[in-house]
N, C-alpha and C positions, 0 to 999 in steps of 0.2 A: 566629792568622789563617792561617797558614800550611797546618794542620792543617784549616783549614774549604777553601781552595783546591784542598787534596789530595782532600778528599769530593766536594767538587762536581766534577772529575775523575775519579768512578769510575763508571761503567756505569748500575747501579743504582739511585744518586741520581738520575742526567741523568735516566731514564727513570720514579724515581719523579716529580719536576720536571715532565716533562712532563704526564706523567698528571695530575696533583693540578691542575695550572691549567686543563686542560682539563672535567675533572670542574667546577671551581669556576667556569669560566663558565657550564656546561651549568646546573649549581642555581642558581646566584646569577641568572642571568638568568628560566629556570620559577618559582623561589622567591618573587619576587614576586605573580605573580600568585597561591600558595598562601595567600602572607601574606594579603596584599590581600581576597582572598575568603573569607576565614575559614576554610581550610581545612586548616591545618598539620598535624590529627592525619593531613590523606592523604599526606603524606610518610611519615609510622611505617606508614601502610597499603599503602601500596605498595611499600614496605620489604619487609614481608614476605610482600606477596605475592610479591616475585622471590625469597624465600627458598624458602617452596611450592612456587615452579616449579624452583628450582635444586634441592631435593629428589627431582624427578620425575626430571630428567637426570639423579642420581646414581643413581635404580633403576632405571631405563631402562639405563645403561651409555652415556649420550651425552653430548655438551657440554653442560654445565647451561645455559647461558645460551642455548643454541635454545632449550631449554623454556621458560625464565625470561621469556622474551620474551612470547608466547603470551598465557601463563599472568599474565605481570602487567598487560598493555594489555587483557585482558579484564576484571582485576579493574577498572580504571581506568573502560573503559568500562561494567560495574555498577553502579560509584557513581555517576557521570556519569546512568546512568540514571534509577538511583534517586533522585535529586536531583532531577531534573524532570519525573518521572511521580508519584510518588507524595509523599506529606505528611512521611515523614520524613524526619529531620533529617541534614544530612551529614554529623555527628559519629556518629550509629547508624547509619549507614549505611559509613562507613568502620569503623565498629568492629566491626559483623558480615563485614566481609572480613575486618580483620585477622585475627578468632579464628579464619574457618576457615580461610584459608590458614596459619595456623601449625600447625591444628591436622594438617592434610591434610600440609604438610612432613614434621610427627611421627611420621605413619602410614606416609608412602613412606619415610623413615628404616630406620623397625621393620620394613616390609617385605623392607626392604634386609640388614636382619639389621645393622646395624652403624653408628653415629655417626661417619662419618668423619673426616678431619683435614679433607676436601674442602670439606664441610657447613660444619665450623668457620670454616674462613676464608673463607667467604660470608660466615660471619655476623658473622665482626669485622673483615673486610677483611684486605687486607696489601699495601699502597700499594707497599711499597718492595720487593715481588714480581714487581711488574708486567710484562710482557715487550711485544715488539713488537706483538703481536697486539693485545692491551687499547687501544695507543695510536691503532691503524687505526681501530677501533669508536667508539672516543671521537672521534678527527677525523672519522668518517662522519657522526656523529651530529651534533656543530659545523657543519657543512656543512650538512646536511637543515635543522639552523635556521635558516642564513646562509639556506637558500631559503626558508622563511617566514616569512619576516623582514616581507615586506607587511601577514601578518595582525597583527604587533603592536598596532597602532593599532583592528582592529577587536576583538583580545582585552581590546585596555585602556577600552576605550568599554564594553562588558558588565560592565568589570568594578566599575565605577562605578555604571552606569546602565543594568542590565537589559532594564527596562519602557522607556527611553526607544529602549534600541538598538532593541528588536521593533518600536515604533513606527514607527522608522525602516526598516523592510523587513529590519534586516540575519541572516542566519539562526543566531540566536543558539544553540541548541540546537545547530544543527551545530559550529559554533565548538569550544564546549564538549568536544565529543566529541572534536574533533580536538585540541586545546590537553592534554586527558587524555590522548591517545596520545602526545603529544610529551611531557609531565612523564613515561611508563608507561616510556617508552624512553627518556630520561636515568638514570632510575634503575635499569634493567638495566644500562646502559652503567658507573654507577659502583659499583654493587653489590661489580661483581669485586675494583674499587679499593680502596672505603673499607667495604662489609661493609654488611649490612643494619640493623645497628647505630643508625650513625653519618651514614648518608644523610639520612637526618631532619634531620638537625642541620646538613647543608650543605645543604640547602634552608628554612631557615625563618633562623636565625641572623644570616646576611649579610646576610634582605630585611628581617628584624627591625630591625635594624641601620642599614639605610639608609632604612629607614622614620621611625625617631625624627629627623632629621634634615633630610628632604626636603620640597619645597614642591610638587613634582610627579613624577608618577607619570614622565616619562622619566630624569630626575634619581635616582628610586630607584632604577630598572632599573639604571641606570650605577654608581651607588656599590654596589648589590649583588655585582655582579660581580666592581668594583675590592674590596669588602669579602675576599670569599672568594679572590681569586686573592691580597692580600697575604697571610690569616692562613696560606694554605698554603703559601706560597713560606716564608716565614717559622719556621712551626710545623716542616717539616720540617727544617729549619738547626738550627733548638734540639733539636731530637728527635734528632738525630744528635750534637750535642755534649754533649747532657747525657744522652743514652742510655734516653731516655722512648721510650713505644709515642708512635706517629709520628702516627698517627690519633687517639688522645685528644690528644696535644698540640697537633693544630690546634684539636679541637673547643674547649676549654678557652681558646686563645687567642682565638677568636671570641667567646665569652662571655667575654670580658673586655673585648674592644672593645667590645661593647655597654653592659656596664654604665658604662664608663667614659664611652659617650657618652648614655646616661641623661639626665645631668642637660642638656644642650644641648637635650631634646626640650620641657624646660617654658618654654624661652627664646623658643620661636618663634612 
C-alpha cells in the first residue's frame, strides 16, 4: 500500500490519471451514441484516420495533431456523407476510409524516408507520457462538450427515431454532421493518450457495457462514462504494480467488466 501512495505521488501518474479520466469521459460519453447506432467499426475508422493525418505532420515537420485534426473531421464528415446521400452501407463506407487513410499514413511514412518512434506511439499510445499540453486539449475538448450538452436530447431522439425526428422539423442530417465532428475531435484528443490502437476500444466497450444493463438511453450515457473512468482509474493502478503496458491493461479490464456483466443483460 505504501508502495502504491508513493506512485500516485509521482508526476507522471498524476498526469497519466488525469489524462486517462478525461479521455474516458470524452468516449464513454460519444461511445454511445456509436454503440447505439450501429456504428462501432467508425471508432477503428476514425482511429486511423488521425493516424493518416499524424503521418502527414510527421512529413510535413509539424505538430502531428494540427494535421490529425483536419484530416480526421473530414474523414468523419465523409462517412456522415456517405451514410446519407448515398445506398451504402456504414460498415463500407467506414471501411473504405479506414484502408485509405492507413494506406495514405503508409505513403507520408515512406515518403518521410523513415517509421519513426513518433508514428509508433500514435499508434499504440503512451498514457503515462503525457505532458501538460495533452491535458489543456483534452479539458478544451470536455469543455466544447459541456457546451453542447443541449443537443444531447436532440442527438438521442435521431438516434432511435430517425424518420420520426425529420417528421418533427428537427434538422437531422445537420446533427449528424456535427455529432461526427465532435466523436472526429475526441479521437484526435485521445489519439495522443491511448494510440490509434486502442481508441476503438474506449469508445465502444464502456457503451457496450452500459448498454447490457440499461433501461434507458440517459442511464447508458452515465454508466458509460462511470464504466470507462473506473476501468482507467483502475487499469493504470494495476499496470503500475504489476508492470503491464498500461493501455492494454485498461483495455482488458473493460472486457472483463463486460463479460462479467453479460449474464445481468438476459435478466432484464
Amino acid at each position: 500500500m505504501e508502495a502504491l501512495f508513493e506512485a500516485l505521488s509521482m508526476p507522471f501518474l498524476q498526469r497519466a490519471l488525469v489524462a486517462g479520466v478525461l479521455v474516458a469521459i470524452l468516449a464513454g460519453y460519444y461511445g454511445v451514441f456509436v454503440v447505439q447506432r450501429g456504428l462501432s467499426f467508425m471508432g477503428t475508422g476514425l482511429a486511423h484516420a488521425a493516424f493518416g493525418g499524424v503521418a502527414l505532420g510527421i512529413l510535413l515537420g509539424v505538430e502531428p495533431l494540427w494535421t490529425a485534426a483536419p484530416f480526421t473531421i473530414f474523414a468523419a464528415l465523409g462517412m456522415a456523407w456517405v451514410r446519407e446521400r448515398t445506398e451504402v452501407s456504414s460498415d463500407t463506407a467506414v471501411g473504405i476510409i479506414f484502408a485509405v487513410s492507413m494506406a495514405l499514413g503508409i505513403v507520408f511514412l515512406a515518403l518521410k524516408g523513415e517509421y519513426s518512434s513518433e508514428a509508433f506511439g500514435y499508434l499504440f499510445g503512451s498514457i503515462l507520457a503525457v505532458n501538460r499540453a495533452d491535458i489543456v486539449l483534452a479539458l478544451a475538448m470536455l469543455a466544447l462538450s459541456v457546451l453542447a450538452l443541449p443537443l444531447w436530447g436532440r442527438w438521442a431522439y435521431a438516434t432511435f427515431d430517425r424518420e420520426l425526428a425529420r417528421v418533427d422539423r428537427l434538422p437531422v442530417a445537420r446533427h449528424d454532421y456535427l455529432l461526427s465532428v465532435f466523436i472526429a475531435a475526441s479521437v484526435v484528443v485521445a489519439v495522443k493518450v491511448l494510440g490509434a490502437v486502442l481508441i476503438a476500444a474506449y469508445l465502444v466497450i464502456p457503451a457496450a457495457t452500459a448498454r447490457t444493463v440499461s433501461r434507458s438511453f440517459l442511464t447508458m450515457t452515465l454508466l458509460s462514462v462511470a464504466f470507462g473512468v473506473l476501468c482507467t482509474l483502475v487499469g493504470l493502478v494495476l499496470s503500475y504494480v504489476l508492470d503491464f503496458p498500461s493501455g492494454a491493461t485498461i483495455i482488458l479490464l473493460q472486457a472483463a467488466l463486460f463479460f462479467a456483466l453479460m449474464p445481468f443483460s438476459r435478466l432484464r
